[in-house]
Every structure is written in structure tokens, then in C-alpha cells.
C-alpha positions as CSV (number, residue, x, y, z in Angstrom):
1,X,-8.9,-14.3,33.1
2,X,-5.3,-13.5,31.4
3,X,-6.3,-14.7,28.2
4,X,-5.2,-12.3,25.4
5,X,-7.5,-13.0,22.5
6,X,-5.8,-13.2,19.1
7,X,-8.8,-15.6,17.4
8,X,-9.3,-12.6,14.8
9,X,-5.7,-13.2,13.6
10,X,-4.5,-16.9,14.4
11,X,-6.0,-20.1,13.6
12,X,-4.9,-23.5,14.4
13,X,-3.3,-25.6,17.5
14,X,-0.4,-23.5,19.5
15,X,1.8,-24.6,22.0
16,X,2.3,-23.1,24.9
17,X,4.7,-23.0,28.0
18,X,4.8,-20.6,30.9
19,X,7.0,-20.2,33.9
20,X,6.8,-17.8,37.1
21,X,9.6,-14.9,37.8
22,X,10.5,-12.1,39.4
23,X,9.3,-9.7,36.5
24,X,5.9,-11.1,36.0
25,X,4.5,-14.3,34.5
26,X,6.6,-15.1,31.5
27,X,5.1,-17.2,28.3
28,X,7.0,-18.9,25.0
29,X,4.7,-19.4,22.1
30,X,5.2,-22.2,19.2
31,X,2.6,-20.9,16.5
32,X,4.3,-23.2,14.1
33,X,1.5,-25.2,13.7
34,X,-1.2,-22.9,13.6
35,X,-2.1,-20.0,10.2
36,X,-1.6,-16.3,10.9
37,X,-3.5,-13.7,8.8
38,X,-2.5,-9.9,9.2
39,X,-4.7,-8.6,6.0
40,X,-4.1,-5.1,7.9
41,X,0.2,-5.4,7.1
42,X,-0.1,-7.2,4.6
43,X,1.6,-10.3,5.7
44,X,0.4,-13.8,6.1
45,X,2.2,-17.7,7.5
46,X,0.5,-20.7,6.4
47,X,0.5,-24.0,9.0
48,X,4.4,-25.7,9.3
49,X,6.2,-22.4,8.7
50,X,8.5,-21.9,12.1
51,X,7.2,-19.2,14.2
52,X,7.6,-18.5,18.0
53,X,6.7,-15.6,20.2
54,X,8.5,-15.0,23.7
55,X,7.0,-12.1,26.1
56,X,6.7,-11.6,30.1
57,X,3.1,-10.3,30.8
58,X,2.4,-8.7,34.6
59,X,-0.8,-6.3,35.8
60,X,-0.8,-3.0,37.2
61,X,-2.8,0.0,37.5
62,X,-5.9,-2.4,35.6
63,X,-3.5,-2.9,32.6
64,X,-1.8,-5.5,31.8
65,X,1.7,-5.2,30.4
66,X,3.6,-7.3,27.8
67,X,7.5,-6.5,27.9
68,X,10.0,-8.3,26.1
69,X,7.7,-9.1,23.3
70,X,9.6,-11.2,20.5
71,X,8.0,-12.3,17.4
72,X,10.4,-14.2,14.9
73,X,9.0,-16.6,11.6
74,X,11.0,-16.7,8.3
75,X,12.1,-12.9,7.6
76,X,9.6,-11.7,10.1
77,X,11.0,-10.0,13.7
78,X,9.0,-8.0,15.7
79,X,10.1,-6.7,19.3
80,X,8.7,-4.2,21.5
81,X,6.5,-3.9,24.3
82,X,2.7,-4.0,24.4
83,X,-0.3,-2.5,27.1
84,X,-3.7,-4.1,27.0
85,X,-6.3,-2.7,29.2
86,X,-7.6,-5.5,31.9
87,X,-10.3,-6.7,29.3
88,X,-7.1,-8.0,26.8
89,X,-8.1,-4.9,24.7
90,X,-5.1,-3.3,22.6
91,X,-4.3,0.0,24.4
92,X,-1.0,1.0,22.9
93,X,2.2,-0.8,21.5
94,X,5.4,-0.1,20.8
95,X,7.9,-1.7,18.3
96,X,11.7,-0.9,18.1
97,X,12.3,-3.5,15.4
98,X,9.1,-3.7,13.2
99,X,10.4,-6.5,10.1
100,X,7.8,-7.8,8.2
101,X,10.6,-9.0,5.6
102,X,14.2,-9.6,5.4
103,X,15.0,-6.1,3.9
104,X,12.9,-4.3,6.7
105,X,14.4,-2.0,8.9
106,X,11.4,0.0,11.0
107,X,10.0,1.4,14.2
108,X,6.1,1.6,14.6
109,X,4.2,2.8,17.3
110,X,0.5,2.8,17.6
111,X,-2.6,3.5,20.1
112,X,-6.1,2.9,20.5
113,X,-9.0,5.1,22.2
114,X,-12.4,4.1,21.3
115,X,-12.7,3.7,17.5
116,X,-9.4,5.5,17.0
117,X,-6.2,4.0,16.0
118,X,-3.3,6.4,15.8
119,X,0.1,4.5,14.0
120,X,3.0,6.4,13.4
121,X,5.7,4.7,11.2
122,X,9.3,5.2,10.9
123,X,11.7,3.4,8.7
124,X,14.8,3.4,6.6
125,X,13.5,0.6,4.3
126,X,10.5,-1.1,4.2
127,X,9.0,-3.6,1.4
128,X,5.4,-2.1,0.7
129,X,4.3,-5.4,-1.8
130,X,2.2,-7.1,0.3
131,X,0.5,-4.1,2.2
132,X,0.0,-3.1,-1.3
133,X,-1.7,-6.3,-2.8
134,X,-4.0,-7.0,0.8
135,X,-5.1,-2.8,0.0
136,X,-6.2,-4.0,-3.8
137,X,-8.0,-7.1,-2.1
138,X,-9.7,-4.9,0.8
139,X,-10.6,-1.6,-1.5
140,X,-13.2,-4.6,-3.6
141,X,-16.4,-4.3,-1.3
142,X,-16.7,-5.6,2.3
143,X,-18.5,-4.5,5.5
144,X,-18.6,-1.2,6.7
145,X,-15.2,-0.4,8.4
146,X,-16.5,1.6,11.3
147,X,-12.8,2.2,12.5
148,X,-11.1,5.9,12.8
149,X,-7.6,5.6,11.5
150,X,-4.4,8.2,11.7
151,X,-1.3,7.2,10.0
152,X,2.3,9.3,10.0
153,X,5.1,7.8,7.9
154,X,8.4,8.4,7.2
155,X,10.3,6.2,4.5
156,X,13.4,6.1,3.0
157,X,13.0,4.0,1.0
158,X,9.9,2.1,0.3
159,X,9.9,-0.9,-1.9
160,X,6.5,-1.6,-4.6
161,X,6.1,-4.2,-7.7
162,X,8.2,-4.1,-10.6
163,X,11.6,-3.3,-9.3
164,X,10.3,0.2,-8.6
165,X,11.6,1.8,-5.3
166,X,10.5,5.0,-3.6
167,X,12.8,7.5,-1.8
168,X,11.8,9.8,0.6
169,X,8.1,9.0,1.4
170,X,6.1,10.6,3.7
171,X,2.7,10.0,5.0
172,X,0.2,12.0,6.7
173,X,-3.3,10.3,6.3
174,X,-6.9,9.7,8.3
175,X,-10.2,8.0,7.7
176,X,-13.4,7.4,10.0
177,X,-15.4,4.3,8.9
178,X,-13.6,3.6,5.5
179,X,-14.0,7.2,4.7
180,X,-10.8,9.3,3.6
181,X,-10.7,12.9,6.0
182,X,-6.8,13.6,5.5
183,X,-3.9,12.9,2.6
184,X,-0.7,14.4,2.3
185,X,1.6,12.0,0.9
186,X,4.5,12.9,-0.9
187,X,7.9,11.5,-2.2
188,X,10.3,10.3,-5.5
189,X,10.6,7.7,-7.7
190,X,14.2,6.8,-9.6
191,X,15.8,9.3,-6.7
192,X,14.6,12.3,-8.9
193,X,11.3,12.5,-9.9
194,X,9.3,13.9,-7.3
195,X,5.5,13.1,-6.7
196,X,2.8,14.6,-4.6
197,X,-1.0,14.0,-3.8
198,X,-3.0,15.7,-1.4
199,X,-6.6,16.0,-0.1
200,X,-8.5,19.4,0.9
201,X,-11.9,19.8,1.6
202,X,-14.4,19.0,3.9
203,X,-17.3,16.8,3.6
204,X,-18.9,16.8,-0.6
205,X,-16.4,19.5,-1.0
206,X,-12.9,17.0,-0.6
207,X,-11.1,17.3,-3.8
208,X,-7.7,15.0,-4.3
209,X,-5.4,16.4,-6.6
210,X,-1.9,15.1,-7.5
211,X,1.1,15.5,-9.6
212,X,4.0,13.0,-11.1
213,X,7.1,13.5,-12.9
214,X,7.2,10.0,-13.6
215,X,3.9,8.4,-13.9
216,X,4.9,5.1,-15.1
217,X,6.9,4.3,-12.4
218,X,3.9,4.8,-9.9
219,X,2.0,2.9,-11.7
220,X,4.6,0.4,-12.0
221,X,5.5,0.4,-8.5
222,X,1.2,0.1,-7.2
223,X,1.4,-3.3,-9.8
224,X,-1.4,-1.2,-11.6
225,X,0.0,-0.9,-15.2
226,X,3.6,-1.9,-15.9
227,X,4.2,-0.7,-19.4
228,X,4.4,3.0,-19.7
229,X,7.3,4.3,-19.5
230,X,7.6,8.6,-18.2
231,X,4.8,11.0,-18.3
232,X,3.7,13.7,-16.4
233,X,0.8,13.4,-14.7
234,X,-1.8,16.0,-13.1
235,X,-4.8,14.1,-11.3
236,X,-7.7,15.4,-9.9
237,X,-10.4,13.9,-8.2
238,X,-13.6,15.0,-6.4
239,X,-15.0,13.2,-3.7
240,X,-18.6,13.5,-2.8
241,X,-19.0,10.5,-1.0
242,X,-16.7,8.0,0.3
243,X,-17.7,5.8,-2.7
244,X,-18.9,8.1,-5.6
245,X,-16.3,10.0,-7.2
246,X,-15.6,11.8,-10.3
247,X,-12.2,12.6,-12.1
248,X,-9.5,13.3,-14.1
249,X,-6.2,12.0,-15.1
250,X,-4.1,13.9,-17.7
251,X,-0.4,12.4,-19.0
252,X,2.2,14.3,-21.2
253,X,4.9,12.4,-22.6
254,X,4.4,9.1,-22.6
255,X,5.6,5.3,-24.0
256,X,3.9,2.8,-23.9
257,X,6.2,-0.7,-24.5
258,X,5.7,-4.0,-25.5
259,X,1.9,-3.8,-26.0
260,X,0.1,-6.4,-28.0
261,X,-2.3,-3.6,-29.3
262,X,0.0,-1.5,-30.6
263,X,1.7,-4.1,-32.7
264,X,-1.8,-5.5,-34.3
265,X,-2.4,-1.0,-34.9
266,X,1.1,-0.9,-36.7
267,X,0.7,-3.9,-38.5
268,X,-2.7,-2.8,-40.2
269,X,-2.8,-1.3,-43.8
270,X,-3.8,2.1,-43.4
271,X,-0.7,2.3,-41.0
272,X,1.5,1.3,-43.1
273,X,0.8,3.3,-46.2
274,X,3.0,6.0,-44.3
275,X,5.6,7.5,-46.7
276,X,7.4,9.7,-44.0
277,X,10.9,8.0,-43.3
278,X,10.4,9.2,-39.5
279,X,7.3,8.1,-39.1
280,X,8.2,4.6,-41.1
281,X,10.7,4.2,-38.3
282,X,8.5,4.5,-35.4
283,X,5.8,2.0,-36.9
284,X,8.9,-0.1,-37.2
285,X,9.1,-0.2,-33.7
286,X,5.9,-0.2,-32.8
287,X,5.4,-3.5,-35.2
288,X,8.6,-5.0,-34.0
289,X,8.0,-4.4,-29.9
290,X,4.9,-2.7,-29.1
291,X,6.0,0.5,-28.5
292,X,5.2,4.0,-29.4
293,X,5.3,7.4,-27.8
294,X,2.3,9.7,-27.0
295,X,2.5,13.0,-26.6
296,X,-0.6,12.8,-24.5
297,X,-3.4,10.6,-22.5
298,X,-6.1,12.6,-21.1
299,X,-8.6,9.8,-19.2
300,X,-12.2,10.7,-17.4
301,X,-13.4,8.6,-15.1
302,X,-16.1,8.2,-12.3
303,X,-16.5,5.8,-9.3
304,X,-20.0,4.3,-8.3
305,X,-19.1,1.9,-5.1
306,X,-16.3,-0.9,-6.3
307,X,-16.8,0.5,-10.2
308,X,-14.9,2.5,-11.6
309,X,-15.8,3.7,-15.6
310,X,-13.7,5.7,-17.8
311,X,-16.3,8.0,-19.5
312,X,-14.0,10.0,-22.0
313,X,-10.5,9.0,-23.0
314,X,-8.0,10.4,-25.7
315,X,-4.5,9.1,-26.3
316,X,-2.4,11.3,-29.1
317,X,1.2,10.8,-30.4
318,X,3.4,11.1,-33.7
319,X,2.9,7.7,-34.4
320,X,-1.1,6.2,-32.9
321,X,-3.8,8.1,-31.7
């Protein structure tokens, strides 16, 4: 009638030890043995990797109340305290040291009412990959998500794909059953170029628009596309419905390296008729590495569910397109 159940998240055998004291009943953990999936953080420990959890758990006022709560597994440390309502459900938690990897250095705090989750999310460094590659896997179709989710950030530095780092993020988002209410994110890539994306709107009106200095590196850094190199960027987006949307994506100033495709363009015949000296150099370059510059990409798209189509696209530079 203590039980805290954690069968959404942990498969496999446990071991468990308890003992009574003075500040309530106290419990030590060996989940070495067992698999843990958090597909929310993005983190994940297959059966045989070490892991052990210590806490002290005592009732009052029809809660019950986990203090002391240690989590520790290779680069993973969690500690903070925990309050479950009599039931074992999640009523609020509170981490001082929130590590998902080695290089973490975080606080997070979250709460639950009903179907509403508030997380708020403060850290120096934090390594984004796998929250990042378990978003990819959950954005491809799924049940319903009937949850109502408010997340604050603050990040200096937040680590993506690529070797791209973020400075400077910060977070201010919502959604009610998969559906996005609230964005205002905003930040820097390469400590100088500055992006922003924000959502206003109500309802079929919502419209997302954003802007980047540095496109490539975004891009880069979300393990989306990894070679292009700069561009400016100005996105817009409306949003209908949570799964129907149409937009735009328009890039100045581009380069696009080591590209398969531009190599087989440069190495065609009507290519390399050229006579200019300038451009005889670029289509050197582009034969010789894949690269060329672009003065600009203008892409249209639409979403219908988990498809997205590019309707309209055109890519124009001194040497292709």
C-alpha cells in the first residue's frame, strides 16, 4: 500500500533493501539488472549497466514524501526530493542536481495538477542530443497525447549534433494534448549569431515565425541537415491545426559543402563550357568538394499529419541554380 509504481519506465528484476529510522522508512535500490526507458528526457540504460537509487520515503498530510532521493548510473546523477499524493501519483518534484550526462550541470523542478505538467529548467550546461533524437522518434505518429505541458528554460549553454553548441537559450513553451498553445524560444549559435522563433495566435489563427543569422548551424545542431554552411533565414509557418500546416522557409547566403549532387552538376557538360575565369574557379570547387554558394533558397512546404511536402522550391547562386 507504499508501492510507488514506476512499471511505465522500468523493466526487469530489481533489488531491493529497506531499513526502519527515525526519519521515515528508508529504501536502497539496485536497478542494475533491470532496462530503464525515459523517452520524455531522452535518456535510456540497457540491463547490466550499474545503477542504484537511495531515498527515505515517510507519510503526512495524505502525501507521501521522498527526501534524500539519489539516482546515480554511468554519467547520470539525479538528487532532490519528491511528493506523491497517497495514490503513488507524481505531485511535484524537485531536483538540485539534474545530470543526465557527464557534462550536465542543471536544476529542474516540476508539478502536476490534473493533466498539467508545469517543468521549469535551469542550467549552465546541458547536452540536448538525446532529448533531441527521442523528439524526432515521438513527432512520427503515436496516440493522442492528452497531457497539458508548460516548460521554462534557461540555458547557457546547450549542447545539439554536430559539434554545434548553443549559448544563451531560453524557453518559454505549452501544449494541451500534443497541440502547441505557447513558443518563445530564443538564443545564439557560435556566441554571435542570434536566433528567435515565436508563436502568436489563437486557435486556426497561430502563426510561427522565426529568424536565424546562422541557419546552418541550427540545422546542424537539430542533426537535420549538416552541410550548409551560414544563411539567413526568415521562417513562417501557419498553423491551422495541430497537424496541418502550411509554410515558408527563405535563406540568403548560403554554402552548401561536400554534396554529392553538386559535384555530378559541376561535372556535366553544359557546366563546364563556362569561359568566365571566376566562375571556372567556383565549378573548380564545386567538382573537386561539393561546394558552392547560393545567394538564395526560398522552400514551400505543407504538413498533412506525419508528411511534410515541399510544394515550391528555388535555390539560386553564381555558380548552380
Amino acid at each position: 500500500d507504499r508501492g510507488i509504481d514506476i512499471r511505465g519506465f522500468v523493466n526487469g528484476p530489481l533489488k531491493l533493501s529497506t531499513e526502519e529510522t527515525d526519519a521515515g522508512q528508508s529504501y536502497e535500490v539496485d536497478l542494475t539488472r533491470a532496462s530503464i526507458e525515459l523517452a520524455e528526457v531522452g535518456w535510456s540504460k540497457s540491463p547490466g549497466v550499474a545503477a542504484r537509487a537511495v531515498f527515505r520515503m515517510n507519510e503526512a498530510d495524505g502525501r507521501r514524501e521522498i527526501r534524500g532521493f539519489r539516482l546515480t548510473s554511468e554519467g547520470v546523477e539525479i538528487e532532490g526530493g519528491i511528493t506523491l499524493t497517497s495514490s503513488g501519483d507524481l505531485e511535484r518534484a524537485e531536483f538540485s542536481r539534474f545530470a543526465l550526462r557527464t557534462s550536465d550541470d542543471a536544476s529542474l523542478r516540476l508539478s502536476k495538477r490534473g493533466r498539467q505538467i508545469t517543468v521549469d529548467l535551469q542550467a549552465t550546461r546541458l547536452d540536448a542530443r538525446g532529448l533531441i533524437a527521442s523528439m524526432s522518434a515521438t513527432s512520427k505518429g503515436g496516440a493522442t497525447d492528452k497531457t497539458a505541458l508548460k516548460i521554462t528554460a534557461e540555458v547557457g549553454q546547450l549542447i545539439g549534433f554536430n559539434g554545434v553548441t548553443l549559448s544563451g537559450v531560453s524557453l518559454a513553451m505549452s501544449k494541451d494534448g500534443g497541440e502547441l498553445r505557447a513558443l518563445d524560444l530564443s538564443g545564439s549559435s557560435g556566441g554571435k549569431s542570434i536566433f528567435q522563433a515565436k508563436l502568436t495566435g489563437e486557435g486556426a489563427g497561430r502563426e510561427l515565425a522565426g529568424t536565424f543569422q546562422d541557419t546552418g548551424a541550427i540545422l546542424r545542431f537539430a542533426n537535420l541537415y549538416d552541410r550548409m554552411r551560414g544563411g539567413v533565414g526568415l521562417l513562417s509557418i501557419t498553423m491551422p491545426t495541430a497537424t496541418e500546416w502550411t509554410g515558408r522557409f527563405k535563406i540568403k547566403r548560403l554554402a552548401i559543402t561536400e554534396d554529392p549532387a553538386i559535384r555530378e552538376l559541376a561535372r556535366s557538360p553544359g557546366v563546364l563550357e563556362a569561359r568566365d575565369p571566376r566562375r571556372q574557379q567556383l565549378m573548380a570547387a564545386a567538382e573537386r568538394g561539393g561546394e558552392a554558394t547560393f545567394s538564395a533558397l526560398d522552400l514551400e512546404f505543407r504538413r498533412n499529419g506525419d508528411l511534410l511536402t515541399i510544394t515550391d522550391g528555388t535555390l539560386a547562386g553564381p555558380t548552380i541554380g
